[in-house]
C-alpha positions, -999 to 999 in steps of 0.1 A, spaced: -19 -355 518 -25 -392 505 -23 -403 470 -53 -423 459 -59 -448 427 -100 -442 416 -113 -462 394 -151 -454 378 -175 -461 353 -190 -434 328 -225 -432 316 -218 -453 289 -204 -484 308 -165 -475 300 -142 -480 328 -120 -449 339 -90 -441 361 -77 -410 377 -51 -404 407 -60 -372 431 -50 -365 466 -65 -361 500 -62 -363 537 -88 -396 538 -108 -419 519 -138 -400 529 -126 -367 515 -113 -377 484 -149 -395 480 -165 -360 486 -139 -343 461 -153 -369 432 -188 -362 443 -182 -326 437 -173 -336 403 -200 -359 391 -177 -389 401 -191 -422 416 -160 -444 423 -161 -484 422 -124 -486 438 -111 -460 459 -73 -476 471 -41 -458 481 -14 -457 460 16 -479 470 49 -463 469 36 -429 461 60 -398 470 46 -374 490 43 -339 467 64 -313 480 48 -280 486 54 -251 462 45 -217 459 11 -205 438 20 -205 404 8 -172 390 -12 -182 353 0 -152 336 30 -133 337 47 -107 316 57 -134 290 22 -137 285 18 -101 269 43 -106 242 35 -140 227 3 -145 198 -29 -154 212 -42 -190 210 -65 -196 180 -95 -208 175 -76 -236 156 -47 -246 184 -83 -253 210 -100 -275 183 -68 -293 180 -67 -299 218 -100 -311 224 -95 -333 195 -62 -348 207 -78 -346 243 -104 -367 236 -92 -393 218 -68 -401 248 -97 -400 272 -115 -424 248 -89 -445 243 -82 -447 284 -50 -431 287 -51 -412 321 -63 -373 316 -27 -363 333 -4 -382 308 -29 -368 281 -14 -338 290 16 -343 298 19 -361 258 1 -328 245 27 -306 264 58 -319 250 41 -321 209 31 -284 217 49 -257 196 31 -224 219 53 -219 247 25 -202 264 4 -232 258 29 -254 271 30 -236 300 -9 -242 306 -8 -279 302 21 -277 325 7 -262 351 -24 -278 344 -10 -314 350 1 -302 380 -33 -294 394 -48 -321 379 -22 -344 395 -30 -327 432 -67 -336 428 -84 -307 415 -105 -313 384 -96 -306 347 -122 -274 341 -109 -258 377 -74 -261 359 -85 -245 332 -102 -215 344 -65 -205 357 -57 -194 324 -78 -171 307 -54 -163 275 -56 -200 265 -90 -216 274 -121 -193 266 -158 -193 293 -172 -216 262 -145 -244 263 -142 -243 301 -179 -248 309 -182 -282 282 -156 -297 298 -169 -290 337 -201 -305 322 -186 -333 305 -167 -340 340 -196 -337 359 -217 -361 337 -187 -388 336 -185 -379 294 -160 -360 291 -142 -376 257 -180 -372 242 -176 -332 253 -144 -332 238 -154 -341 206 -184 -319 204 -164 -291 219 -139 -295 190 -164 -295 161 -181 -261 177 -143 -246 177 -138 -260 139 -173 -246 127 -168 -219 146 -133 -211 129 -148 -219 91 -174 -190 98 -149 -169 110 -126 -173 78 -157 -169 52 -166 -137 69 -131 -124 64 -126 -136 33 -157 -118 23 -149 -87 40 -114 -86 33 -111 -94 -8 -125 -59 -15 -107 -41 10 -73 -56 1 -79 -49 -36 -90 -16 -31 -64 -6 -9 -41 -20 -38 -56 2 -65 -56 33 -42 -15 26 -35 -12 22 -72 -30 53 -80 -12 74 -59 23 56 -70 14 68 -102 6 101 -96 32 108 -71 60 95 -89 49 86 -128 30 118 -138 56 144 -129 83 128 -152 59 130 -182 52 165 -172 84 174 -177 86 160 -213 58 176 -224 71 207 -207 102 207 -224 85 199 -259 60 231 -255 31 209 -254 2 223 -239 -18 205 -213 -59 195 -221 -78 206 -187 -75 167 -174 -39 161 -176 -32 194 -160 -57 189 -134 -38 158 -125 -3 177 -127 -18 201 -103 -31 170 -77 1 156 -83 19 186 -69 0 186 -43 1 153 -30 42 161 -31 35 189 -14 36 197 27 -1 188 20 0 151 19 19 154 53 -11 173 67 -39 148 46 -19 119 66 -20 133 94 -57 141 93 -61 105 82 -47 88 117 -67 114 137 -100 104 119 -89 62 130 -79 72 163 -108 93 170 -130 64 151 -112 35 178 -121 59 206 -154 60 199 -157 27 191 -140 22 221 -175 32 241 -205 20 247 -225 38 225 -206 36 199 -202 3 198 -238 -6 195 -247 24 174 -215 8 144 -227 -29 152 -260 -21 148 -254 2 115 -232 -34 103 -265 -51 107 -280 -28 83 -256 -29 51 -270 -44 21 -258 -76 15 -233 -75 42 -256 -65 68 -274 -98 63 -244 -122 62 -236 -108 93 -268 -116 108 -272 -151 93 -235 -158 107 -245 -147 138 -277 -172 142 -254 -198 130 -231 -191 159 -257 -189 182 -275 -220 176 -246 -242 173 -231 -232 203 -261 -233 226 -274 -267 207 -235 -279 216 -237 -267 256 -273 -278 264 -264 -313 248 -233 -313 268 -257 -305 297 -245 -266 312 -280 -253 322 -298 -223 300 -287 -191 320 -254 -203 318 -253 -208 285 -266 -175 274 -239 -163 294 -217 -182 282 -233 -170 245 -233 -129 252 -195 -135 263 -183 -149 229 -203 -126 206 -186 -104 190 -212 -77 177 -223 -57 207 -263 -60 192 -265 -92 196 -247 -94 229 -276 -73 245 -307 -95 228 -290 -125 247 -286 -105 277 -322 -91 278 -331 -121 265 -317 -143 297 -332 -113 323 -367 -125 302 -360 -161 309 -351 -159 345 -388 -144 346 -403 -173 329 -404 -164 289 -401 -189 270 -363 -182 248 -382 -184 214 -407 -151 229 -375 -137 246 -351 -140 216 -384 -128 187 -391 -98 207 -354 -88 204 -359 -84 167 -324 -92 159 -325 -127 152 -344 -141 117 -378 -149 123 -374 -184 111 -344 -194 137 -368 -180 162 -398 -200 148 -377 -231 143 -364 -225 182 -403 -224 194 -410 -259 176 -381 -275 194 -387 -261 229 -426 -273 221 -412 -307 211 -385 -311 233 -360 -312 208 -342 -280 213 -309 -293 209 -316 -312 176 -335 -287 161 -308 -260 168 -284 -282 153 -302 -283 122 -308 -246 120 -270 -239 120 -264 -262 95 -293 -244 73 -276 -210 82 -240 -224 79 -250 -236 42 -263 -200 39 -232 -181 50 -216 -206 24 -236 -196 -5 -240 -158 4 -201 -155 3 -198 -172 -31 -223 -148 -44 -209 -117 -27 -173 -128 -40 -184 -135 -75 -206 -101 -78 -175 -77 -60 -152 -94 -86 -160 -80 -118 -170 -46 -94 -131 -43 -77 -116 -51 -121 -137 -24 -124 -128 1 -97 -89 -10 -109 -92 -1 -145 -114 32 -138 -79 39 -116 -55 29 -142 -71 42 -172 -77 78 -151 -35 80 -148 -32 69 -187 -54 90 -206 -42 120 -180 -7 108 -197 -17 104 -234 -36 135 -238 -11 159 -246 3 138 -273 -17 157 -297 -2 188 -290 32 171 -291 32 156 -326 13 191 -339 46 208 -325 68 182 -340 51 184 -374 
């Protein structure tokens, strides 16, 4: 295998180098073809040293399965730092070679590693990448093969990086409106049963001792207390675990899935940030891949891969079936029903006008500033709801406590 020095010019007139290998000119001039690559010089590199042959590198290996999974965060940062190299004309395998060594993810560093290797031997940058499926999702793969192919790849980068960030800010609101009431509840519930377990049986035992006689509440609460210290609470835990593992395992199918995914759609108020997150998400990243140029049916593929609510995974699904049958993707995606009507009537004007890509930019941005406002909302109505739900909790375990006090000082006196 031969070395060779390419040099090219992008769409937009900027001059580019790479290094690959072949047996001849002629078949490293098919390899570039393959990738969208017209070379202007095509030369042999002097005083190159012949690569020695290694065995496969396996992608993953057992070091893999113990080590935290890339985020969505670590890939943005990439493509940014990516990009700006290519832009700036640093060669794609000293890009990564600089990336490798600032990388803190050992499994990460093992990609880029391995990836500079392949790179290096003449294989293109998105075949490098599909070799390691716990770092580089379908999504980020098939922008950079199409930035490759179409000689823009620092352009892809860029877009690819600002899908990853939006992507990751839609991500966090959800969970920060999901999560506030169920960390705070969970709080009140430990504090509640802290109380009762612990708190209320030493108080009993005063009043017990002065001969004061429990009200119906506070002994009601004596009695749960009990209880919960009983060989009960073993068996309520226990019960507990089975209902989440038997919960997973249904979840785990199918059916299930769809029929919880679908019931998540339905929630007041919840139901419909999922569903406006979920259009964002789809018309960002489909307005991001067609500008970047992957065709349609790959991009819904692409689309049904990455979703994560399994009712929305099959109206892109049926929806591509439709479209490989001629339907338009505004009639494909409307007769669905699971998309709002307006994204689908925005969708028809662009694929009318051509403008598909801008106009589904400009619908995630409308339902990105909606997700925005909808979790402001939903935080500032649960608020005063979960101070609530605390002080019901608390006061329950006080008045239980201060009750008998009446009886006390009527003994006393």
């Amino acid at each position: 295998m031969t070395i060779f020095q390419v040099t090219y010019t992008t769409r937009d007139g900027r001059k580019r180098e790479l290094e690959m290998q072949a047996d001849t000119p002629a078949a490293a001039r098919l390899k570039l073809r393959k990738r969208g690559i017209l070379p202007t010089v095509l030369v042999r590199k002097e005083n190159a040293v012949e690569p020695i042959a290694m065995p496969t590198i396996t992608a993953m290996d057992w070091r893999d399965l113990l080590e935290p999974k890339i985020s969505v965060k670590e890939k943005a940062l990439f493509a940014n730092k990516l990009s700006a190299m290519v832009d700036a004309g640093v060669p794609i395998m000293r890009s990564l070679d600089l990336m490798r060594r600032q990388q803190k993810s050992a499994l990460f560093r093992r990609a880029l590693n391995a990836m500079t290797d392949d790179v290096n031997q003449g294989g293109s940058l998105g075949d490098a990448m599909r070799r390691w499926p716990k770092v580089f999702d379908n999504l980020s793969i098939a922008m950079v093969e199409a930035g490759e192919a179409g000689g823009v790849l620092d352009e892809t980068l860029k877009r690819l990086a600002t899908l990853l960030e939006e992507n990751a800010r839609l991500q966090n609101q959800i969970k920060s409106a999901l999560g506030y009431p169920v960390i705070v509840l969970v709080i009140a519930i430990l504090v509640f049963l802290g109380m009762t377990v612990f708190l209320i049986p030493t108080f009993a035992d005063i009043f017990d001792q002065l001969g004061a006689k429990l009200p119906a509440f506070s002994q009601m609460m004596v009695d749960f207390s009990k209880l919960l210290r009983s060989s009960f609470s073993l068996l309520l835990a226990t019960l507990l675990i089975l209902m989440v593992f038997a919960y997973n395992r249904y979840y785990g199918t199918p059916n299930g899935r769809r029929k919880v995914d679908g019931l998540m759609l339905r929630l007041p108020l919840f139901g419909d940030l999922l569903q406006k997150t979920a259009s964002a998400q789809f018309c960002r990243t489909l307005s991001s891949l067609s500008s970047a140029g992957v065709p349609i049916m790959m991009s819904l593929d692409i689309l049904s891969e990455t979703t994560t609510n399994s009712v929305v995974r099959d109206a892109i699904r049926g929806s591509r079936t439709d479209i490989s049958e001629g339907v338009p993707l505004s009639t494909a995606l409307a007769s669905k029903r699971v998309f709002p009507d307006m994204m689908v009537s925005m969708l028809a004007i662009g694929e009318e006008t051509g403008e598909m890509d801008a106009m589904l930019s400009k619908v995630a941005d409308f339902y990105e500033d909606e997700v925005s406002s909808t979790v402001k909302a939903l935080t500032a109505m649960i608020e005063p709801v979960m101070i609530v739900v605390v002080g019901v909790i608390v006061g329950t375990i006080l008045i239980a406590m201060y009750l008998p006090m009446a009886s006390v000082f009527e003994n006393i006196r």
